[in-house]
Structures are given as structure tokens and as C-alpha cells.
BATIMAR-138707 format. One line per 4 residues: their letters; for each residue x, y, z of N, C-alpha, C. Coordinates in steps of 0.2 Angstrom, whole numbers. Layout:
% BATIMAR-138707
A) X/Y/Z/X/Y/Z/X/Y/Z; ...
END
This chain:
% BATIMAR-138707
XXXX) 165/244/356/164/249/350/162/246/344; 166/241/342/164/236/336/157/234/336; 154/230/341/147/230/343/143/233/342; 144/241/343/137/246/342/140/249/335
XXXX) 144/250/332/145/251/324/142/246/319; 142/239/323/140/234/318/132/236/316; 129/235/325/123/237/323/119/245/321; 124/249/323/123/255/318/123/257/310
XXXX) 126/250/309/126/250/301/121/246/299; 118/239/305/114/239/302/105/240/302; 108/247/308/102/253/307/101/256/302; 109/257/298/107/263/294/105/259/286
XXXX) 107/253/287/103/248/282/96/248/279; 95/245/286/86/243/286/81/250/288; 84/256/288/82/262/285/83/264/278; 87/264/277/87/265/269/81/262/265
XXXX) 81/254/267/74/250/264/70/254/268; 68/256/272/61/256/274/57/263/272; 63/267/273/62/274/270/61/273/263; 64/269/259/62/271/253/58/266/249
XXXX) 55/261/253/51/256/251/44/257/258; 46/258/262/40/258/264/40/252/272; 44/248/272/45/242/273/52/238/276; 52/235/282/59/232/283/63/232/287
XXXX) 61/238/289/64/241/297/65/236/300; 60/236/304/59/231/309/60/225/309; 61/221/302/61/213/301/70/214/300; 72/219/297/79/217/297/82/218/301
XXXX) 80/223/307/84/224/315/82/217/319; 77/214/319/74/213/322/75/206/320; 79/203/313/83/198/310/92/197/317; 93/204/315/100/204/317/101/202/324
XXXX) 97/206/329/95/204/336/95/198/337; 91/193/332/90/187/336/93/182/333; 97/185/327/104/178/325/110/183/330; 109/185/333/114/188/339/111/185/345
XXXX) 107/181/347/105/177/352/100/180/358; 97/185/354/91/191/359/86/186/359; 82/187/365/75/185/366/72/189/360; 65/183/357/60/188/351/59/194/357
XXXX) 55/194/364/51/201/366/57/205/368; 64/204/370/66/209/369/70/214/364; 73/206/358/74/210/351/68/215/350; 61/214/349/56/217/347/56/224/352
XXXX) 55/223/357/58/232/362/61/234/361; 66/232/356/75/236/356/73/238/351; 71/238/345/70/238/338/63/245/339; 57/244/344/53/250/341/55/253/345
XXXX) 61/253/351/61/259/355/66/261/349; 72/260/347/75/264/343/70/266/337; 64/260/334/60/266/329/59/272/331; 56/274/338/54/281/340/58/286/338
XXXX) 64/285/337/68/288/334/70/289/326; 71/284/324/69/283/314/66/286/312; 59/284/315/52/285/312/51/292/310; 53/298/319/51/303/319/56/306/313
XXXX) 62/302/313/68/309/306/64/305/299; 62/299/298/59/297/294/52/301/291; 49/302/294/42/306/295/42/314/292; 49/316/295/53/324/295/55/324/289
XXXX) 59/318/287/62/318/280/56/318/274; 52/312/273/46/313/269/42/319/270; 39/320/277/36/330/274/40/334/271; 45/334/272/51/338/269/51/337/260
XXXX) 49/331/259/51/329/251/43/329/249; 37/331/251/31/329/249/27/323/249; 31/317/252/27/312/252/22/309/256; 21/314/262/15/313/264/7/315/264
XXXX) 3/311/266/-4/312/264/-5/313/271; -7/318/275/-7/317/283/-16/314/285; -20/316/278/-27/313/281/-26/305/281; -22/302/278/-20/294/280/-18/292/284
XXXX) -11/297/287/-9/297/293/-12/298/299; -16/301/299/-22/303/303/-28/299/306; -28/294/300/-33/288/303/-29/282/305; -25/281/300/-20/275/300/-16/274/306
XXXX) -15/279/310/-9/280/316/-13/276/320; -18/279/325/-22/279/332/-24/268/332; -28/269/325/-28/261/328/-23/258/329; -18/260/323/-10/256/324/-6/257/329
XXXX) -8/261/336/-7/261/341/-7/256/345; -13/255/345/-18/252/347/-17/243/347; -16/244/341/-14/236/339/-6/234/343; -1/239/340/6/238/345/3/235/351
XXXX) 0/240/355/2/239/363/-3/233/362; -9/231/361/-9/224/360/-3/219/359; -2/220/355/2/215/351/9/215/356; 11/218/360/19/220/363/16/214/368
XXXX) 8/216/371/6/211/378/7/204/375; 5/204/371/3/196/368/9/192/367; 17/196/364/22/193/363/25/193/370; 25/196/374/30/196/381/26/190/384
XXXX) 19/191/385/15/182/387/14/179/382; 14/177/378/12/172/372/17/168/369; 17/163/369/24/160/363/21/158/358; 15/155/357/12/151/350/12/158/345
XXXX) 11/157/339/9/164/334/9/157/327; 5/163/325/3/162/315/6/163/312; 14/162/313/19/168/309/18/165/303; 19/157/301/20/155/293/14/158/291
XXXX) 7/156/293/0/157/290/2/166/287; 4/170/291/1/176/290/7/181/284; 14/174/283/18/175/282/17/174/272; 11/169/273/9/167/267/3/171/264
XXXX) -1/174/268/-5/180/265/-1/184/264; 4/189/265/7/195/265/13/192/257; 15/186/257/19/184/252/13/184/245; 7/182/247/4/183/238/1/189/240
XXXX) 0/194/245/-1/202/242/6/202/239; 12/201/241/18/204/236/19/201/230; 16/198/228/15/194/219/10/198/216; 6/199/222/0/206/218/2/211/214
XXXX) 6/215/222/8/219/221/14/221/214; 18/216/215/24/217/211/22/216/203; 17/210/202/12/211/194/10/218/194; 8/221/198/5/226/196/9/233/193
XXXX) 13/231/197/19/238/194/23/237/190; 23/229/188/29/227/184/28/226/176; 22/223/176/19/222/170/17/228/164; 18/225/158/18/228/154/11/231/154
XXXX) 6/227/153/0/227/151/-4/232/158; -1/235/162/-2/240/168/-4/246/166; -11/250/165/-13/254/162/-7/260/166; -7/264/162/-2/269/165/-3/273/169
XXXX) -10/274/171/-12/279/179/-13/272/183; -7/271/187/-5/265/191/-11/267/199; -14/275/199/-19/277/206/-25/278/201; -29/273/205/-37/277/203/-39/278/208
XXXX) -48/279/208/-51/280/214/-50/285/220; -55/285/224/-54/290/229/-47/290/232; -46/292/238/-42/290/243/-43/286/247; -41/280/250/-45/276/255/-45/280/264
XXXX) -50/278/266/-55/280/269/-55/276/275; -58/278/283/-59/276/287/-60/268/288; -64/266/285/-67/258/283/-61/254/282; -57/258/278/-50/253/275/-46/253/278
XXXX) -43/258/280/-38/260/284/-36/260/292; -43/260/297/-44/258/304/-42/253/305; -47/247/301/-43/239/301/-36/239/299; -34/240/295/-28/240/293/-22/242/298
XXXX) -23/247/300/-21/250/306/-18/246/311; -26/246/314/-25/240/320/-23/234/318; -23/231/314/-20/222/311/-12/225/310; -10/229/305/-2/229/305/3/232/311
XXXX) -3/236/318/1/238/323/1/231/327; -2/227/326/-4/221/330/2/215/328; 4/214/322/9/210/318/15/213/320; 15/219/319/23/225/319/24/223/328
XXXX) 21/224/331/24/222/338/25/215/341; 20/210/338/20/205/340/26/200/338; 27/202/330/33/199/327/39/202/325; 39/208/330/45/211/327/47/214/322
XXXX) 39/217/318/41/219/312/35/217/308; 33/220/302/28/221/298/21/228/299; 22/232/301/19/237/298/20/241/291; 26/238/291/26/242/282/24/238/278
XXXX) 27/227/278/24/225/276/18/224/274; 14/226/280/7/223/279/4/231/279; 5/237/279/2/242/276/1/246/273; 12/245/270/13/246/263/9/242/255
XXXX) 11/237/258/7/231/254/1/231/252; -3/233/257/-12/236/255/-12/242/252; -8/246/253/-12/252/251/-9/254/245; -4/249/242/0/249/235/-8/245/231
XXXX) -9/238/237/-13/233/231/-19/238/230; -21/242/236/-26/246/233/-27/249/227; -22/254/226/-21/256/220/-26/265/219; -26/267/225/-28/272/227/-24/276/231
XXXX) -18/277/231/-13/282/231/-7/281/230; -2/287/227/5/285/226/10/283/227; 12/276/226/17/273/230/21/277/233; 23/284/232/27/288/237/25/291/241
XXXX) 19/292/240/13/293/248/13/287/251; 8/282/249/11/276/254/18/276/258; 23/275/254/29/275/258/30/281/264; 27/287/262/28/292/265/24/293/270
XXXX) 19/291/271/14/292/274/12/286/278; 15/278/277/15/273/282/22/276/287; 27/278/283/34/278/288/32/282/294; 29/289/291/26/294/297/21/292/303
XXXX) 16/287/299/12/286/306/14/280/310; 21/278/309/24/271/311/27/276/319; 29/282/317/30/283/325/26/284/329; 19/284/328/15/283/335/15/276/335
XXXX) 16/272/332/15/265/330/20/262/336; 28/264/336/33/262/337/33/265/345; 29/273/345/28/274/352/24/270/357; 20/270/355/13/263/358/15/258/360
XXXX) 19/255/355/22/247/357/30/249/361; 33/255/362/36/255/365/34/254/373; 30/257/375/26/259/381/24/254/381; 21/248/380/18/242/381/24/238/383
XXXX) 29/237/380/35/233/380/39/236/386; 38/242/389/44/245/394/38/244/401; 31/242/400/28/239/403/28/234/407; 27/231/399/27/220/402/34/219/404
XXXX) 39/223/402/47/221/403/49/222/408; 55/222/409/59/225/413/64/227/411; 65/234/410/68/239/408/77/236/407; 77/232/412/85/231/412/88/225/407
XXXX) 81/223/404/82/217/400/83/221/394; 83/227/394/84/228/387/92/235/386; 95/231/381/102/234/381/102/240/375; 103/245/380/103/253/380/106/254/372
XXXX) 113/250/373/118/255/368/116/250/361; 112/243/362/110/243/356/102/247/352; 99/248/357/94/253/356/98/260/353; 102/262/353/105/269/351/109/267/346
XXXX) 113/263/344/115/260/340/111/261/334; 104/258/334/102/253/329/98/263/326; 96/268/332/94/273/329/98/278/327; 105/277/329/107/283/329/108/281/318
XXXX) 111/273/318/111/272/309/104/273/306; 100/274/311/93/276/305/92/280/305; 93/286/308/92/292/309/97/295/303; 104/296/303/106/295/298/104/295/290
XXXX) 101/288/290/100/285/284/93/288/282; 89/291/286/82/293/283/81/298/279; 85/303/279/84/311/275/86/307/266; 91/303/268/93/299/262/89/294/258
XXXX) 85/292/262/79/286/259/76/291/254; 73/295/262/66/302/260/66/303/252; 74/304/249/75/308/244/74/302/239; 80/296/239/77/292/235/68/290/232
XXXX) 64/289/237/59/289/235/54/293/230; 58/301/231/55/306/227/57/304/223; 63/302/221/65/301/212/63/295/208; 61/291/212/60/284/207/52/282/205
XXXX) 52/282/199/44/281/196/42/277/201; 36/279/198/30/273/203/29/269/202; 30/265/196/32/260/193/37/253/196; 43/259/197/50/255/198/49/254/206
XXXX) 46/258/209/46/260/216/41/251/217; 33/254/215/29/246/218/33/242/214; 36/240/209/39/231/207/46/232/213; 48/237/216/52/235/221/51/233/228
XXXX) 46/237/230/42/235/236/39/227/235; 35/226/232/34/221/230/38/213/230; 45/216/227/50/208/228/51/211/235; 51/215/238/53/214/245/49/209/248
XXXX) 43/211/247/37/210/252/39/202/250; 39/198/242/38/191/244/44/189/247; 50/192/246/58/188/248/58/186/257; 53/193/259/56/195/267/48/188/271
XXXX) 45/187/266/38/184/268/39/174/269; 42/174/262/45/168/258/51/164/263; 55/169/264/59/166/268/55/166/277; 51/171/280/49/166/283/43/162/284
XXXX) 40/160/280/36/157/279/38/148/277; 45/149/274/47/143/274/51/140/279; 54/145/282/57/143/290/52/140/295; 42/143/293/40/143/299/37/136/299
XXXX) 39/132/293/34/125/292/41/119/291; 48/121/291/51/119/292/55/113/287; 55/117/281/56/116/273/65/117/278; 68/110/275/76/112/273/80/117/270
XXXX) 84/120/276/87/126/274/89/128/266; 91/122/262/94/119/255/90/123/251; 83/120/253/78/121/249/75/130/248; 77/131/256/75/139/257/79/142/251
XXXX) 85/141/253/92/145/248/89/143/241; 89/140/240/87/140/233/82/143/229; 76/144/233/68/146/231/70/154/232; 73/155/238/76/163/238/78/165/231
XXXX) 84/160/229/89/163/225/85/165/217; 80/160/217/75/161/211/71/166/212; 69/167/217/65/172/218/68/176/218; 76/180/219/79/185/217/80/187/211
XXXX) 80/182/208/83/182/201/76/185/199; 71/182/199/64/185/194/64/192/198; 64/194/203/62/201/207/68/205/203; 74/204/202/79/209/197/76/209/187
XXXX) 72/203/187/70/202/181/64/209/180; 60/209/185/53/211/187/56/220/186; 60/220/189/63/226/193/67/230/185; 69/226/181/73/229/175/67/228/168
XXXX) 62/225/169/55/226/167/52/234/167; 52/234/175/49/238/177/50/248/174; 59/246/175/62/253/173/61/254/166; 63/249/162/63/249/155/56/254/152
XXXX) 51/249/156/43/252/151/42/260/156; 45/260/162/46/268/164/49/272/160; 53/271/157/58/275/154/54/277/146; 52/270/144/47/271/137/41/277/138
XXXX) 40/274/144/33/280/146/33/286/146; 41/287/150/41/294/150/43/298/144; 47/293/141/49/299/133/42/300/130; 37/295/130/31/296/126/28/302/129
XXXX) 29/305/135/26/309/137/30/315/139; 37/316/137/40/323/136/38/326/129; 38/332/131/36/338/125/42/336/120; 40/337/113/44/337/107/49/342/107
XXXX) 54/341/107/59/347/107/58/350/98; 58/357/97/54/359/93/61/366/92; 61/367/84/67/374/83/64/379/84; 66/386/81/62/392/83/59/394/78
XXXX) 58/389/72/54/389/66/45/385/68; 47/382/72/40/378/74/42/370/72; 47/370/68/48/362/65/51/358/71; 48/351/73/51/346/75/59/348/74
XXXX) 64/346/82/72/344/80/72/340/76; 69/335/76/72/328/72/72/329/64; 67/335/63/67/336/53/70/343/51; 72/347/57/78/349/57/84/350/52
END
């Protein structure tokens, strides 16, 4: 009983992050499994068969709050299917992978990303342009369902991450709108993994475990996201994306532990620096753009 509450808390964790960031799910279930001594392909089978379940109250939770764009989802999902069930084949035969290389592109999208939201000098319509479109989003698709199954995680990194650096929709549409199509994503690669696997390899009560805390925890993300500017929201996702990349990235070249803690610890401190940047010039923003409160004479309150 101890056992499956541990890991039910740390479902309903790495849902909170992913629900309300967009990201994480997977890398911190998916962390927990295998400092608990899981094989990576079948930590990875445990983690998207309980996303089937997240994902779906995850998806339920943001339509519910507004922040899906379902023509995103619409394109974005079918290749990131696609990608999974590759990716599921590849880690159950495969052992080589580009985790550090791929770990180091996705860590300078999230410096990208994090300047963008965090900085003063950020013109204040944070979406321009169209919405992105087949061309962007198919590859995208297929590459993040391809990483997400393969390593256990990164569809929100690498999907959330692009469609923030794009700067062509909302970061609470992104979030909202990655988390939803992450169930076909999570369905896909679960079907590939109960394929190449053998069903018995894979332990039931921690699969239930890990959704029953996501499930849980996703109505509650849902909402979080609706409240938190877009501002405060991308400089958040952002220090995620380099914290969760940087550490592995320096694990995968075999930098001394010492060295890791510390470069993290910096890097947390400027992400809380980044992060209370970020709320501050939100908060300037938004008084510059509330209505003057005015008496019933037509005078300004303040001359009053």
C-alpha cells in the first residue's frame, strides 16, 4: 500500500507540471521508475499506459477551461502517433539513443523560450501571425511522438517548447492543446509497447498508481493555467524545459555529479530570478491596461 501511494503522489505531481506547463509528465514518472530499478522499456510502458488515462481527464479538464485549439490537435495528434509506435519499437530493440545531443537542442529552445517571456524588452502581444499549420506541426508531431516513447518522455518538451518559441498561439492553448493530443500520442505507444512487450513485464498496480494521481491532479492543473498570464506561464515552462534537459544532458556526457548539482542549482536560482521578472512586468502591464476607475461626476478617483 505504501508503494502504490508513493507512486500515486508521484502521479499526481508530474501532472500538476504537465497540466499546467504543458510538460513533464513523462520525464518525472518516468525519472521515478528507474531510480526504482525499472528497465527504461518497461518504465516507458508504465508511464504512457497510465498517460491514457491522464491525458484523457487532462484533455477533459482543458476543453472545459477553454484552452484548446482542436484544429492543432487535429493535425498535431495522428503523426504523434505515428512517431510513439515507432519510437516504442525502437526502445524495446534498440539500446544506443542521442539522448544528450537531443537533450542539448531542446535545452537552448528553453533559453529561447524563457527570454521571450521573461524579458522586459518583450513586445507585449507575446502571439503574432497565423496559427501554425500542417508544415509545422506534422514534423513536429512525428519527432516529439518519436522522443516521448523512445525516452520516456518529451512530447510536451519538444512540442510545448516549439509552439511557445513559435509565438503563434497562446501559451495556454499550447498547453492545452499539446496535453489533449498527447492521448492519442500515449494511446499509440501504448499499443506498440504491449506489442514488443510482454504484458507480464509490466506491473499493473504501478500503472494505476501513477494515473489514478494524475487523474486527480488534472482538473486542478486545467485551472491553474487559465489564471496565470502568458508571460509568467512561458518564463515557466521555459526554466522547465532547461532544468529537466540540462540535467540530462549532463548526465548523458558524464560531467561529475558535483558539477551537475551545482549548474542545476544556478540554473534554479536565475529560473526563480526569470520567474519573478516575469510576474512583476505582468502585473505593470495589466494596471496599464485596466480602465481608470472614474466617480459619478466623470472625474478620475485619484483627483477625487
Amino acid at each position: 500500500m505504501r508503494t502504490f501511494l508513493l507512486f500515486a503522489l508521484a502521479g499526481l505531481i508530474a501532472q500538476l507540471v504537465d497540466g499546467s506547463l504543458g510538460m513533464a509528465y513523462g520525464v518525472t514518472s518516468t525519472s521515478v521508475l528507474l531510480a526504482a530499478g525499472t528497465a527504461p522499456a518497461v518504465a516507458s510502458a508504465s508511464v504512457h499506459l497510465a498517460e491514457v488515462g491522464t491525458t484523457l481527464a487532462s484533455g477533459a479538464s482543458h476543453w472545459r477551461f477553454g484552452n484548446v485549439d482542436w484544429r492543432v490537435v487535429g493535425i498535431l495528434a495522428l503523426p504523434g502517433a505515428i512517431g510513439a509506435m515507432v519510437g516504442a519499437y525502437v526502445l524495446v530493440n534498440l539500446t544506443e539513443n542521442a539522448e544528450p545531443y537531443m537533450a542539448l537542442v531542446l535545452l537552448l529552445l528553453g533559453v529561447y523560450v524563457l527570454l521571450r517571456f521573461s524579458s522586459r524588452a518583450v513586445a507585449e502581444r507575446v502571439v503574432s501571425g497565423p496559427r501554425p499549420g500542417g508544415k509545422f506541426l506534422g514534423p513536429l508531431g512525428l519527432v516529439a511522438g518519436f522522443l516521448d516513447a523512445s525516452g520516456g518522455g518529451g512530447w510536451g518538451p519538444v512540442a510545448t517548447s516549439s509552439l511557445l518559441a513559435s509565438g503563434r498561439l497562446e501559451p495556454r492553448k499550447v498547453v492545452g492543446s499539446v496535453d489533449t493530443s498527447e492521448f492519442v500520442v500515449a494511446l499509440a505507444a501504448s499499443i506498440g509497447f504491449l506489442v514488443a512487450l510482454s504484458s507480464a513485464e509490466i506491473d499493473v498496480t504501478v500503472v494505476l498508481a501513477l494515473m489514478i494521481g494524475g487523474v486527480i491532479a488534472a482538473p486542478f492543473a486545467a485551472y491553474i493555467v487559465r489564471l496565470l498570464p502568458a508571460r509568467v506561464l512561458g518564463t515557466a515552462a521555459g526554466g522547465l524545459i532547461i532544468l529537466t534537459n540540462a540535467r540530462t544532458f549532463l548526465n548523458g556526457i558524464d560531467v561529475a555529479s558535483t558539477v551537475v548539482t551545482i549548474v542545476l542549482l544556478v540554473l534554479a536560482v536565475l529560473w526563480v530570478v526569470a520567474i519573478v521578472v516575469a510576474v512583476r512586468t505582468a502585473r505593470r502591464e495589466r494596471a496599464l491596461h485596466e480602465p481608470a476607475v472614474v466617480e459619478e461626476d466623470g472625474t478620475p478617483a485619484a483627483q477625487a
